[in-house]
C-alpha positions as CSV (number, residue, x, y, z in Angstrom):
1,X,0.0,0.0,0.0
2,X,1.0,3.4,-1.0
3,X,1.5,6.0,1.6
4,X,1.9,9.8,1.5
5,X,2.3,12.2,4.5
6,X,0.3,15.6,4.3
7,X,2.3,17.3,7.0
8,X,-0.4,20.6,6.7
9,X,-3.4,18.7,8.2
10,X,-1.3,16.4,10.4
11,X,-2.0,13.2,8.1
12,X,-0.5,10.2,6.5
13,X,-2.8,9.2,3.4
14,X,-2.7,5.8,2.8
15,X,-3.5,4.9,-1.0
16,X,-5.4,1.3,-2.2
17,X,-6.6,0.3,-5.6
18,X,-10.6,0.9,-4.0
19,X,-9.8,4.2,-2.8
20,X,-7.9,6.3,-0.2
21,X,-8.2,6.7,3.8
22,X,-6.0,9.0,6.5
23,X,-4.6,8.5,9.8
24,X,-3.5,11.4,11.8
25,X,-0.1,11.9,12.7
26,X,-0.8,11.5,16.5
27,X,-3.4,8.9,16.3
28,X,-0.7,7.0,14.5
29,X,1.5,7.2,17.2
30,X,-0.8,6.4,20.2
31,X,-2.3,3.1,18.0
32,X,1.4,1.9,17.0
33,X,2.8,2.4,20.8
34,X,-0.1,0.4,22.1
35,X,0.3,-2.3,19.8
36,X,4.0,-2.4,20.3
37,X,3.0,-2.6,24.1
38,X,0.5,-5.4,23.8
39,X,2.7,-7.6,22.0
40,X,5.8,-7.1,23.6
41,X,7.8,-5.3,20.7
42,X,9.3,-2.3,22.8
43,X,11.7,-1.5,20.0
44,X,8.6,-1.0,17.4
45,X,7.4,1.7,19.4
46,X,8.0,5.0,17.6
47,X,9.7,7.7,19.3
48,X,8.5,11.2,19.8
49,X,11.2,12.1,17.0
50,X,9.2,10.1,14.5
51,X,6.1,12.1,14.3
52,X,5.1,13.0,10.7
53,X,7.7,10.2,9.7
54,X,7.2,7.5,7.6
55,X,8.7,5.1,9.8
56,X,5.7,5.1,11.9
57,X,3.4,3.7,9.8
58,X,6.4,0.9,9.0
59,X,6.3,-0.1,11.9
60,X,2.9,-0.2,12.0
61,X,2.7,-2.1,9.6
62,X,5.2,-4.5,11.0
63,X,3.2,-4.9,14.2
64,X,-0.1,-6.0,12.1
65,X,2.4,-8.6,10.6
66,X,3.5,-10.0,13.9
67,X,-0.2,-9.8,14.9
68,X,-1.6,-12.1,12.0
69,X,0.9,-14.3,12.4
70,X,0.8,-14.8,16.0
71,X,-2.9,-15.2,15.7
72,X,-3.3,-13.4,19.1
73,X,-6.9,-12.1,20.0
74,X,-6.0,-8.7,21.6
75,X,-9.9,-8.4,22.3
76,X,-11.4,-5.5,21.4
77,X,-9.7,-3.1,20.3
78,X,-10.2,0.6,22.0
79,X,-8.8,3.8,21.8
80,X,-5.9,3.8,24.1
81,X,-7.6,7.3,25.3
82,X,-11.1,5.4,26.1
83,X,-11.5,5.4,30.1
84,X,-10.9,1.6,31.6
85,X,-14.4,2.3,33.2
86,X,-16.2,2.9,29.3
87,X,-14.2,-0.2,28.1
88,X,-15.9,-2.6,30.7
89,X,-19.4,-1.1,30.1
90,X,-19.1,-1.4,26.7
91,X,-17.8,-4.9,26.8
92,X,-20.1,-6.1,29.1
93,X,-22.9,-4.4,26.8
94,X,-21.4,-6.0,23.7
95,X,-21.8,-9.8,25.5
96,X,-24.8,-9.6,27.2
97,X,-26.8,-7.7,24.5
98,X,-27.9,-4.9,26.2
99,X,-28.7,-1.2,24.6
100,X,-27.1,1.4,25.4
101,X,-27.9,5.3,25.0
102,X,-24.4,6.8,24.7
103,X,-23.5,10.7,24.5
104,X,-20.4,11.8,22.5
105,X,-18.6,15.5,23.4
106,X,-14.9,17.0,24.2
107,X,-13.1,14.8,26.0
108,X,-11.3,17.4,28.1
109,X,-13.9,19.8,28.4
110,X,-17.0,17.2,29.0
111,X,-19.3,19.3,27.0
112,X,-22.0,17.0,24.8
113,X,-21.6,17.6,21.7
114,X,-25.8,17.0,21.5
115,X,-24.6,14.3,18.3
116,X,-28.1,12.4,17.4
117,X,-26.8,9.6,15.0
118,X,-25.1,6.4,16.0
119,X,-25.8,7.3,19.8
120,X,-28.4,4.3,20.5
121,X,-28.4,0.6,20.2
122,X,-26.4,-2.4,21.1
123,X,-22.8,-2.6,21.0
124,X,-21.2,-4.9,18.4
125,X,-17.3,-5.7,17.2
126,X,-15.6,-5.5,14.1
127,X,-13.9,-8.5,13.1
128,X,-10.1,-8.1,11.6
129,X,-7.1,-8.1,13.4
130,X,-8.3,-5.1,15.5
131,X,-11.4,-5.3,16.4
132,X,-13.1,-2.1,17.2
133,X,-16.3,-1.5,19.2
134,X,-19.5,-0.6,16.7
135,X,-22.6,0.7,17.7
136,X,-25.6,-1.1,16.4
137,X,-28.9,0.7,15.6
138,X,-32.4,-1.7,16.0
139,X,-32.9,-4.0,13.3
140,X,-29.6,-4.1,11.9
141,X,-26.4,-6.7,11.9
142,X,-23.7,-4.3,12.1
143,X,-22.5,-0.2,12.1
144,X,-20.0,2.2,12.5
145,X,-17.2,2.5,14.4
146,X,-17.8,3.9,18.1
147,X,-15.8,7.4,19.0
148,X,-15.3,5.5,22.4
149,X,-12.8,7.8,23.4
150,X,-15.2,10.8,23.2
151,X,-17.4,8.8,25.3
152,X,-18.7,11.3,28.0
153,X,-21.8,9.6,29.5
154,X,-23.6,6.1,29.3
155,X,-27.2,5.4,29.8
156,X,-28.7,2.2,29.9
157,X,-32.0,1.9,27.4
158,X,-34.2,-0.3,29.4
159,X,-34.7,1.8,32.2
160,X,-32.4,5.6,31.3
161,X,-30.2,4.3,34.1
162,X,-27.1,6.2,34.3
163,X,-23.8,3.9,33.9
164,X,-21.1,6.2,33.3
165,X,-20.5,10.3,33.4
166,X,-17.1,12.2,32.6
167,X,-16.6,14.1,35.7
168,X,-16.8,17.3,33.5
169,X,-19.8,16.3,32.1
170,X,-22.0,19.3,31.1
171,X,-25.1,20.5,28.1
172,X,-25.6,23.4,27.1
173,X,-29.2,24.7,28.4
174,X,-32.3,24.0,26.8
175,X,-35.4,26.4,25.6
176,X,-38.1,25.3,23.2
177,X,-39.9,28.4,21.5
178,X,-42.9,28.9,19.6
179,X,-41.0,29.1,15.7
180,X,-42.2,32.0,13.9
181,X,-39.2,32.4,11.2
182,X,-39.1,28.9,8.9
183,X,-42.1,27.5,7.4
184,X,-43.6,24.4,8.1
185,X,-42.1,24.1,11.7
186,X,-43.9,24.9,15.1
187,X,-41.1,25.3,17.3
188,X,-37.5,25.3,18.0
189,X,-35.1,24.1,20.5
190,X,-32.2,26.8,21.8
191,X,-28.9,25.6,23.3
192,X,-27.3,28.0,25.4
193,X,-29.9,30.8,23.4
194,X,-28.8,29.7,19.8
195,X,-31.4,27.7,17.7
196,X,-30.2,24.0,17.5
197,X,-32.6,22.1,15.9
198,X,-36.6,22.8,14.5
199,X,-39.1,20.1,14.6
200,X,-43.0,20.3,13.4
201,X,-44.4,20.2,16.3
202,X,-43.8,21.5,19.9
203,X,-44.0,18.3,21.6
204,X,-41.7,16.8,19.3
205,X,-39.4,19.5,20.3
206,X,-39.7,18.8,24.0
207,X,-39.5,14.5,23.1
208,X,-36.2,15.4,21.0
209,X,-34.8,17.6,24.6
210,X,-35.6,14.5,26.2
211,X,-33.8,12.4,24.6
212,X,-30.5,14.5,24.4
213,X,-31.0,15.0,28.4
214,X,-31.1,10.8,28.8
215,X,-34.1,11.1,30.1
216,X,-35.1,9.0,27.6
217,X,-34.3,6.5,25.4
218,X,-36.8,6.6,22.7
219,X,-35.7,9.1,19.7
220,X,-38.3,11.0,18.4
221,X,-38.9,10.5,14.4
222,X,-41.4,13.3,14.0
């Protein structure tokens, strides 16, 4: 595979017949030093030096070779950022089945983020050699990739029972208003005093704050 290093936005671009992807430079780093740790390569672990460098995806790429060949199930596979606390929930979600409302923000700051998509279901894995944590919607086999490392609170669907909060876990605060300005909508929903969202109806507006408070776990379609 052919890669190229955009040092302006940080990325190395990794090129393939189908297509292209990125990795960024520092998300490189962290993924190859915690592979080097888990397999017990110390001197595949890229220095500080390295960043930007070809050399780290090399190694990288050297690591996933030991891997396959080892045949090692490393489990699954988080962000070495992810609290140990977020792992174990999600883990424990992913074997026993259960749905899971999760809300994604700023890992150093705590604030939500208020993200809508790919926030409820049950938790699934990837398969490959790293197998990273996916987030199932109802009524489907498989999904995208979890941010679990901008995991900053966890509520459990059956009941809105809180699992897990980030200590600086905070939301911006909520209004709903009568919407006089866009047709076809009846009222809108203000975060910190900007408009957020618009919905059709002004219960729908108050089912939709609901939700994005936890307090519960059934998304409003209208």
């Amino acid at each position: 595979m052919e890669i190229s290093i955009n040092q302006e936005q940080g990325l190395y671009v990794l090129h393939s017949p189908c297509g292209y992807s990125c990795m960024g430079f520092d998300n490189a780093m962290r993924e190859t030093r915690t592979l080097a740790d888990r397999l017990g390569q110390p001197d595949l672990a890229p220095l500080n030096e390295e960043r930007g460098a070809l050399s780290v995806m090399e190694k990288r790429s050297r690591l996933l070779a030991l891997l396959a060949a080892s045949k090692k199930d490393l489990g699954t596979w988080f962000d070495p950022r992810t609290p140990e606390k977020v792992r174990k929930i999600l883990d424990a979600a992913r074997k026993s089945g259960t749905k899971l409302r999760v809300f994604l923000g700023d890992a150093e700051t705590g604030r939500d983020w208020l993200e809508e998509s790919d926030v409820l279901g049950r938790i699934g894995r990837s398969t490959g050699l790293m197998k990273v944590p996916l987030m199932v919607e109802e009524g489907k086999s498989g999904g995208p990739a979890m941010l679990d490392h901008c995991i900053v609170r966890i509520v459990r669907a059956s009941d809105c029972k809180e699992l897990y909060r980030y200590q600086k876990y905070h939301q911006p605060r909520f209004t709903v208003e009568r919407e006089r300005k866009t047709k076809g909508y009846a009222a809108a929903v203000l975060a910190d005093g900007k408009v957020h969202a618009r919905f059709k109806s002004e219960g729908d507006a108050h089912l939709w704050v609901a939700f994005m408070m936890g307090a519960t776990c059934c998304y409003p379609r209208g």
